[in-house]
C-alpha positions as CSV (number, residue, x, y, z in Angstrom):
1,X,85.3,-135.6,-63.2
2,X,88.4,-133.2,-63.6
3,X,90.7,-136.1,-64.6
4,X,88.1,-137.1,-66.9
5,X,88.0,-133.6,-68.8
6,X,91.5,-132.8,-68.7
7,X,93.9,-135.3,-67.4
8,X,94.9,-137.0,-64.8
9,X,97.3,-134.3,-62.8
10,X,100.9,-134.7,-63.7
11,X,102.8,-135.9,-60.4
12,X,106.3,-134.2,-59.4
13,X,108.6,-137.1,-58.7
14,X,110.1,-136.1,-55.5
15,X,113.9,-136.4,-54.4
16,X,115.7,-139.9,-53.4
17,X,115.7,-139.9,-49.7
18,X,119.4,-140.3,-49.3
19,X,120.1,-137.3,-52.3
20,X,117.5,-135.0,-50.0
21,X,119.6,-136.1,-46.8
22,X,123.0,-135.2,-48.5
23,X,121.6,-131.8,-49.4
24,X,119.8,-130.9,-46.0
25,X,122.2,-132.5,-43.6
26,X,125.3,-130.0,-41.9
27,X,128.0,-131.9,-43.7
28,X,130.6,-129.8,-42.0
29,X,129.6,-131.0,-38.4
30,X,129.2,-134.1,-39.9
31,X,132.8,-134.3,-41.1
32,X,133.6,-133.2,-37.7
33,X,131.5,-136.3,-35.3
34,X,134.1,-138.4,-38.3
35,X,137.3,-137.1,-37.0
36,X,136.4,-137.8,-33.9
37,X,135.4,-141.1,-34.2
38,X,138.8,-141.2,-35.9
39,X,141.0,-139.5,-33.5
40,X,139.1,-141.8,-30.8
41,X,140.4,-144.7,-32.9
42,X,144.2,-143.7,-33.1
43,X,143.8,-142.5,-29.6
44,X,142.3,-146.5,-28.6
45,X,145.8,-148.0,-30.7
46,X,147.4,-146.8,-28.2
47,X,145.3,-146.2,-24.9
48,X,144.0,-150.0,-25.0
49,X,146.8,-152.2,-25.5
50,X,148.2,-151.7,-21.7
51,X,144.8,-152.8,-21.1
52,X,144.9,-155.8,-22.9
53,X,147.9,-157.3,-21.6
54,X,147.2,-156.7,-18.3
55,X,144.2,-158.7,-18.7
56,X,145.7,-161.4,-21.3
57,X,144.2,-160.6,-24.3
58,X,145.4,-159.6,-27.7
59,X,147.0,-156.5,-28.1
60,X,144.1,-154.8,-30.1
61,X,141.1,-156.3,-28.7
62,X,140.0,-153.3,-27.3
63,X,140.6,-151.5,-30.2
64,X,138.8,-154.1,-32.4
65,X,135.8,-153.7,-30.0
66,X,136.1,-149.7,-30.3
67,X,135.3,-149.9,-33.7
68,X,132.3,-152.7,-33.6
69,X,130.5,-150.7,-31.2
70,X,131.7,-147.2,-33.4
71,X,130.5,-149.0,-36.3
72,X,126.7,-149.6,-34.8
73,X,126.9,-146.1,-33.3
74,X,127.7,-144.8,-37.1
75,X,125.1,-146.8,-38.2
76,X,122.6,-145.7,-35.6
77,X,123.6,-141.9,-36.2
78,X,122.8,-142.3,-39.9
79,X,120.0,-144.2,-39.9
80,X,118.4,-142.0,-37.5
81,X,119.4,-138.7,-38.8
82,X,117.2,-139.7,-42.1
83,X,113.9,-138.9,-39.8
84,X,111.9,-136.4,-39.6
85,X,111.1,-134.2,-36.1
86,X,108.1,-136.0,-36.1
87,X,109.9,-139.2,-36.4
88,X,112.4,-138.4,-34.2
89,X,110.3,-137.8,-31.1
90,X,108.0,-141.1,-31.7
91,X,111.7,-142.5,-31.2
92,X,113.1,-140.6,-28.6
93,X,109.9,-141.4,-26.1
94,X,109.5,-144.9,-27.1
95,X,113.7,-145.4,-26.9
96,X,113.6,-143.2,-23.4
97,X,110.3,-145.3,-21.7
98,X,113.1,-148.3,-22.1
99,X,115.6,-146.7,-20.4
100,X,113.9,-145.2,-17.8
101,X,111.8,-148.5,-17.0
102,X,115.5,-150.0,-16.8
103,X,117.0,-147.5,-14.6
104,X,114.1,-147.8,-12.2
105,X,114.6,-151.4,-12.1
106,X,118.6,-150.9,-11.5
107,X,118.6,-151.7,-7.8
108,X,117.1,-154.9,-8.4
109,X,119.1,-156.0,-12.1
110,X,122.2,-154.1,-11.8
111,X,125.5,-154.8,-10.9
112,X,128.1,-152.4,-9.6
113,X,131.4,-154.4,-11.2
114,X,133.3,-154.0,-8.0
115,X,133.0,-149.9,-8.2
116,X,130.7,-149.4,-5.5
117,X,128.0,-147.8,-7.9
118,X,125.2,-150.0,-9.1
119,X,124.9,-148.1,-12.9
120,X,125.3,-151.3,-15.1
121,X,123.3,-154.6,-16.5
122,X,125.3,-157.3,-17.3
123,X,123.9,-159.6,-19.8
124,X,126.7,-161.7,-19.5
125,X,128.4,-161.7,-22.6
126,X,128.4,-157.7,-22.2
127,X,126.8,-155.1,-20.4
128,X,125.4,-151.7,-20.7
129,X,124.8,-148.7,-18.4
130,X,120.9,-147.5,-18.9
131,X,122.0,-143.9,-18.0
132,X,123.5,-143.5,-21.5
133,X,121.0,-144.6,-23.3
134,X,118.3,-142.0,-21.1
135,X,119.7,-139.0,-21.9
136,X,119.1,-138.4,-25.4
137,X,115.5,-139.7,-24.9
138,X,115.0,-137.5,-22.1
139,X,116.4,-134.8,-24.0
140,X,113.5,-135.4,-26.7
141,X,110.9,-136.1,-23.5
142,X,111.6,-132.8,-22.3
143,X,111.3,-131.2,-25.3
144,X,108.2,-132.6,-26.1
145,X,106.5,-131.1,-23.0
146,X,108.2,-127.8,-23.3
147,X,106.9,-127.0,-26.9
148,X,103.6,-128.4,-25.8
149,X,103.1,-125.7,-23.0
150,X,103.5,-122.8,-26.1
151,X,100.5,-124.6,-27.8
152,X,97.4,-122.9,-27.0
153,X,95.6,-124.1,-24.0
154,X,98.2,-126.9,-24.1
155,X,99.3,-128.9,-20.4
156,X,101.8,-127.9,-17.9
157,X,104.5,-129.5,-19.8
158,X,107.3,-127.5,-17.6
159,X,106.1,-128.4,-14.6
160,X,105.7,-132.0,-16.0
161,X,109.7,-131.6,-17.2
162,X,111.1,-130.3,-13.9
163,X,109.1,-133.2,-12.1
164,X,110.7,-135.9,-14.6
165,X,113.9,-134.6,-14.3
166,X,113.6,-134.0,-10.6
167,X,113.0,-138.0,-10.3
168,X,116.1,-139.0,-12.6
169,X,118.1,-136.7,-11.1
170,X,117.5,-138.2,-7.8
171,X,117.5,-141.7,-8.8
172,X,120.8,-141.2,-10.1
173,X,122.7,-140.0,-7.4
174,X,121.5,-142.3,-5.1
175,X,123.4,-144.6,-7.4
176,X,125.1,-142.8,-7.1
177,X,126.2,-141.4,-10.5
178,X,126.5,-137.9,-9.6
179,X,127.8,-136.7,-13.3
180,X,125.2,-138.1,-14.9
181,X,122.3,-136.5,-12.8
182,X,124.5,-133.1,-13.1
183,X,124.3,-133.4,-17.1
184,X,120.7,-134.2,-17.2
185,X,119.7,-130.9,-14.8
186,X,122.1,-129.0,-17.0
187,X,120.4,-129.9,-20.2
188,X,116.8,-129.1,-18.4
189,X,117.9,-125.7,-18.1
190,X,119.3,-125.3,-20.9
191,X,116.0,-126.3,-22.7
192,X,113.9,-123.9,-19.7
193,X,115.7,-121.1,-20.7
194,X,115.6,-122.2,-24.5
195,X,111.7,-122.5,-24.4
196,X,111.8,-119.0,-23.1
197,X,110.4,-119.8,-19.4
198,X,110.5,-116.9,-16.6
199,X,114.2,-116.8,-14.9
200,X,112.7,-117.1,-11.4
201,X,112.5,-120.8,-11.4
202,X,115.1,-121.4,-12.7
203,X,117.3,-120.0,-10.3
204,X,115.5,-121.1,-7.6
205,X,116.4,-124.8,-9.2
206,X,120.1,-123.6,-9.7
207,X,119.9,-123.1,-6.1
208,X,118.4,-126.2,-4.8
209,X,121.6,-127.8,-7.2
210,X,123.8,-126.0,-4.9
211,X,122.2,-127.0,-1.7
212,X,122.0,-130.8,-3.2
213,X,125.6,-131.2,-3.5
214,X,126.5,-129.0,-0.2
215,X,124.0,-131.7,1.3
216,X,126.3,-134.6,-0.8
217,X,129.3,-133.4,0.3
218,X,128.3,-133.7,4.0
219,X,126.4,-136.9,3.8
220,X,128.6,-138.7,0.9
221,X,132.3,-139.6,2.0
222,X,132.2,-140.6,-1.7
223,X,131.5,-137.1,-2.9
224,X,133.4,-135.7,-0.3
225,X,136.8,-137.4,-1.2
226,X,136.4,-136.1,-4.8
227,X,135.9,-132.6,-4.2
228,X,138.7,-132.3,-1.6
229,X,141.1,-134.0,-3.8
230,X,139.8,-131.5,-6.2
231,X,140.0,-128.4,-3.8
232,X,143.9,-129.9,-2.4
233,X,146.4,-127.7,-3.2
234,X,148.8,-130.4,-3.3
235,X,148.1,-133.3,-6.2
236,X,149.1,-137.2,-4.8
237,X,150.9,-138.3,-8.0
238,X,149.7,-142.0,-7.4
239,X,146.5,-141.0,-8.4
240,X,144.4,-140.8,-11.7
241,X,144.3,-137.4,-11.7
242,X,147.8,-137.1,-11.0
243,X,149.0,-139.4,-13.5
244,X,147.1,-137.4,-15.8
245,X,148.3,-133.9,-14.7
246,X,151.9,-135.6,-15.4
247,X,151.3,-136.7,-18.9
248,X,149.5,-133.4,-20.2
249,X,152.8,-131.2,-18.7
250,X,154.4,-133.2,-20.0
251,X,153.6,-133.9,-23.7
252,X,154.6,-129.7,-24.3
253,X,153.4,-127.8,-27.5
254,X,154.2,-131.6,-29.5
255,X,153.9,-134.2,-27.5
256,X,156.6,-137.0,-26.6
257,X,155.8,-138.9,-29.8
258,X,153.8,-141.5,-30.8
259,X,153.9,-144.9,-28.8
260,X,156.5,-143.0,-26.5
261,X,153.9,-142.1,-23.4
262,X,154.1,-143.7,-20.4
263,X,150.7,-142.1,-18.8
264,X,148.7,-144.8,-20.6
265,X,150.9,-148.0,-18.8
266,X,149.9,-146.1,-15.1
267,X,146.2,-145.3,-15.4
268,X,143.7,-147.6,-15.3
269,X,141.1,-145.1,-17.0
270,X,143.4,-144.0,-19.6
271,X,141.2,-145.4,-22.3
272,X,137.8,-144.0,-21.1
273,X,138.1,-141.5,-18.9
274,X,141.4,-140.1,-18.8
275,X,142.0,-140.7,-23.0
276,X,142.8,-136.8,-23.3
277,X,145.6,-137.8,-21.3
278,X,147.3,-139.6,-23.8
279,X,146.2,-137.7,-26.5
280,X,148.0,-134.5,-24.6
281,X,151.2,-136.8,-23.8
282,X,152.3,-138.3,-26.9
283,X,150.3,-136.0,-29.3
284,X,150.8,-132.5,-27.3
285,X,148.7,-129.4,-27.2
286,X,148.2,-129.5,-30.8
287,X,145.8,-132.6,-30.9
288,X,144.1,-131.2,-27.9
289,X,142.7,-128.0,-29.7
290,X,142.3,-130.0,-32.9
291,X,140.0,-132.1,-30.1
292,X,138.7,-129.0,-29.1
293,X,137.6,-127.6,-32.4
294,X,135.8,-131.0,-33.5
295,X,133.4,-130.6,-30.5
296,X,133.3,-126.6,-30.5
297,X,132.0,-126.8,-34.6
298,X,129.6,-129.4,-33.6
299,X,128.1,-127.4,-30.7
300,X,128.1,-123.7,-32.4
301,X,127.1,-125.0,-36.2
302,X,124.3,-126.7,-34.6
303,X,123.4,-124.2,-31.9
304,X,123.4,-121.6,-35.1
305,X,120.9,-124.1,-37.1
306,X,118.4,-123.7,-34.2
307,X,118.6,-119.7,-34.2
308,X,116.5,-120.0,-37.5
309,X,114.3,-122.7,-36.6
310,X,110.5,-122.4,-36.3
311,X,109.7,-125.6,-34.8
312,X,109.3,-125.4,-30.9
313,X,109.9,-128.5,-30.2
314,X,113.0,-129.1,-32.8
315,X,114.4,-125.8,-31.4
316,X,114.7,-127.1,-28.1
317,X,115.6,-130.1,-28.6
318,X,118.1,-129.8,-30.9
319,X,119.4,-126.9,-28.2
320,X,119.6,-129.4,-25.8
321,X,121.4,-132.1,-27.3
322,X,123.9,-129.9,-28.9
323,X,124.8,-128.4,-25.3
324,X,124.5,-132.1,-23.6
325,X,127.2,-133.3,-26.3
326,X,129.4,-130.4,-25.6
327,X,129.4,-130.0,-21.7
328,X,130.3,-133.6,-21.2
329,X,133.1,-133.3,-23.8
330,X,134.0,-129.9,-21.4
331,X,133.4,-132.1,-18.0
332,X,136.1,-134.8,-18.9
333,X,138.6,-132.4,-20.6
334,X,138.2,-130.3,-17.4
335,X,138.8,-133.3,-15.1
336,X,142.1,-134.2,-17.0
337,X,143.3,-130.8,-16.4
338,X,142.0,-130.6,-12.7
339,X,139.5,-127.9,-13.7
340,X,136.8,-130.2,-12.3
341,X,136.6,-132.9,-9.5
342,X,136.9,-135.9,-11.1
343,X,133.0,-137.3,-12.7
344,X,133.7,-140.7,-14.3
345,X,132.6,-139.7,-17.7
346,X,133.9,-140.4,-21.0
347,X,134.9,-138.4,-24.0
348,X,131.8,-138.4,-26.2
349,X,133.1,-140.3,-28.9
350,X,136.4,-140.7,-28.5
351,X,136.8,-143.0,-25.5
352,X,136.1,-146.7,-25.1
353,X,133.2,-148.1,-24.6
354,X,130.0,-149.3,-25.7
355,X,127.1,-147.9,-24.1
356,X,128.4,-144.6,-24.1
357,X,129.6,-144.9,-27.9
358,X,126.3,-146.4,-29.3
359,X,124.2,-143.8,-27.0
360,X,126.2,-140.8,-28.5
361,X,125.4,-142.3,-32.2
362,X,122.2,-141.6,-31.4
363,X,122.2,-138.6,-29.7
364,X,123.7,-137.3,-32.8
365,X,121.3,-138.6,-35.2
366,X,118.8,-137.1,-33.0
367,X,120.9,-134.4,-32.9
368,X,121.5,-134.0,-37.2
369,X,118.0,-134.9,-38.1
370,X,116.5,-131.7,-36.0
371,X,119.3,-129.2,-37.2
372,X,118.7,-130.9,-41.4
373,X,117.4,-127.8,-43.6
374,X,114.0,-127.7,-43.9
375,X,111.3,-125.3,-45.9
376,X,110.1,-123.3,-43.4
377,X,113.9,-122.0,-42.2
378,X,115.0,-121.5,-45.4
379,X,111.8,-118.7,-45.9
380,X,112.5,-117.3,-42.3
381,X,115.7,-116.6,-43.2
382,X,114.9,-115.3,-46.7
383,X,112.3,-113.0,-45.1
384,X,114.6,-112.1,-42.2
385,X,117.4,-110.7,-45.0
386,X,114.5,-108.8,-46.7
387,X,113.3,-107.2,-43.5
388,X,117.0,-105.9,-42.5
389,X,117.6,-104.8,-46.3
């Protein structure tokens, strides 16, 4: 009847999704996950072709592969950073019920490749390591049952957290993949203390962490020859770590020039685990805190999106994937440097591979569609300016 008297109701055209996405999205951390992917590139010119000799292949097949795999994990990053939190944790559950159901299902599917750790499914004409893939679903799981537990009358969902992450903590160090299980408990408690939960529990879980790897270092001879290689004051210079050492004193302030290291020709991890290494060798210190930067204004631009955010569940989630991305960029840089007892995990980004590559993509579109602008920050903050003026 209104339309009828006075018109239908004019209707406001609203933005172009990909002009909205461009205007909301953090373009300088953004720029930032882009030079990494591009450092990880140069880095793979030269980290990889060792590699490929050794096993009779071109010189840049690994290379060629680092940038199909960084081409899907753009692509996956993108796509997904368009979505909205809503969107994002349909996604994140239904993408982390996969990989948990696949983890489970590891002792029976898996293979170990020779490394005495059964973390990977070989499909034959690749494979791919379930654990990657889990953490940035069970960042958005945990989430999830965080900010339901501020909802009025809503469930446990702490308790529920601390029990799901209690059972893929364990489940992957009996793997046993104990850097993986430490990152997922760190980004639990990370999100605990984010979701603003009493301090109690989580030191008591802080502790049982300590008493866990006390217990691993007794019982694991694994464990136990990683963390007194660590704790040795003297470093056996046939070993990765010592190979790495080597190359980062001895790349200096510039580095030894490009092509010129030799660190890359001696470690068999120099493109995954141990890429700092080269970077530091032929590249020097410079590159390394250019490295260092491109993870640290990811980390703190996103970390400082989330201060103004009024979504629960965005706000912790966003916290946690932002810390998850950073502290495994910290735990392999650390390990290069002998900071750390050696982990086995990559350099988000910037090393070689596939699993861990594509899995970061979308941790980071995850990770970009939480921290986007949205209405509701943009009047808190308005409003917060107002109240301090």
């Amino acid at each position: 009847m209104t339309e009828m008297v006075f018109g239908t109701a004019p209707v406001r055209a609203t933005d172009p999704v990909l002009p909205r996405w461009w205007r909301t999205i953090d373009k300088w951390a953004l720029a930032a996950v882009l030079a990494l992917f591009g450092v990880g590139m140069l880095l793979g010119l030269a980290a990889s072709v060792p590699l490929a000799e050794k096993n009779g292949l071109p010189a840049f097949f690994y290379v060629k592969k680092q940038a199909f795999f960084g081409g899907i994990a753009l692509l996956a990053m993108l796509g997904l950073s368009l979505m909205t939190p809503q969107q994002v944790r349909r996604i994140g559950v239904i993408g982390f019920l996969g990989a948990f159901i696949t983890l489970m299902a590891l002792p029976v599917i898996g293979t170990d490749f020779g490394k005495g750790a059964v973390r990977w499914i070989s499909l034959g004409f690749a494979s791919f390591q379930p654990s990657e893939f889990l953490k940035p679903g069970f960042v958005i799981v945990g989430a999830w049952f965080m900010a339901a537990a501020q909802e009025v009358a809503g469930p446990p969902g702490r308790l529920y957290s601390f029990l799901l992450t209690a059972l893929i903590v364990i489940t992957l160090a009996l793997q046993p993949d104990f850097g993986q299980a430490s990152l997922v408990l760190f980004s639990w408690m990370v999100m605990y203390f984010v979701s603003g939960a009493p301090i109690l529990p989580l030191a008591a879980t802080a502790g049982l962490s300590a008493a866990g790897g006390f217990l691993a270092y007794n019982m694991s001879e694994h464990v136990a020859r990683r963390i007194n290689g660590f704790l040795s004051a003297d470093i056996d210079p046939r070993t990765q770590i010592g190979y790495a050492t080597n190359a980062i004193q001895e790349g200096g302030f510039l580095g030894v020039g490009v092509g010129q290291g030799s660190v890359k020709w001696s470690l068999p991890d120099a493109h995954t685990d141990f890429i700092i290494a080269v970077a530091a060798e032929e590249y020097g210190l410079i590159l390394v805190l250019v490295i260092i930067a491109l993870y640290a204004t990811v980390v703190l631009r996103s970390i400082a999106r989330m201060t103004r955010e009024r979504d629960p569940f965005a706000r912790i989630a966003g916290t946690g994937l932002a810390f998850a991305f950073g502290v495994q960029a910290l735990i392999n840089m650390g390990v290069a440097v002998r900071l750390l007892p050696a982990k086995g995990m990559t350099l988000p980004f910037v090393s070689y591979g596939g699993s861990s590559v594509i899995a970061t993509g979308i941790a980071l579109g995850f990770l970009f569609a939480l921290t986007r602008s949205r209405p509701q920050n943009e009047i808190a903050r308005i409003l917060g300016h107002r109240s301090i003026g």
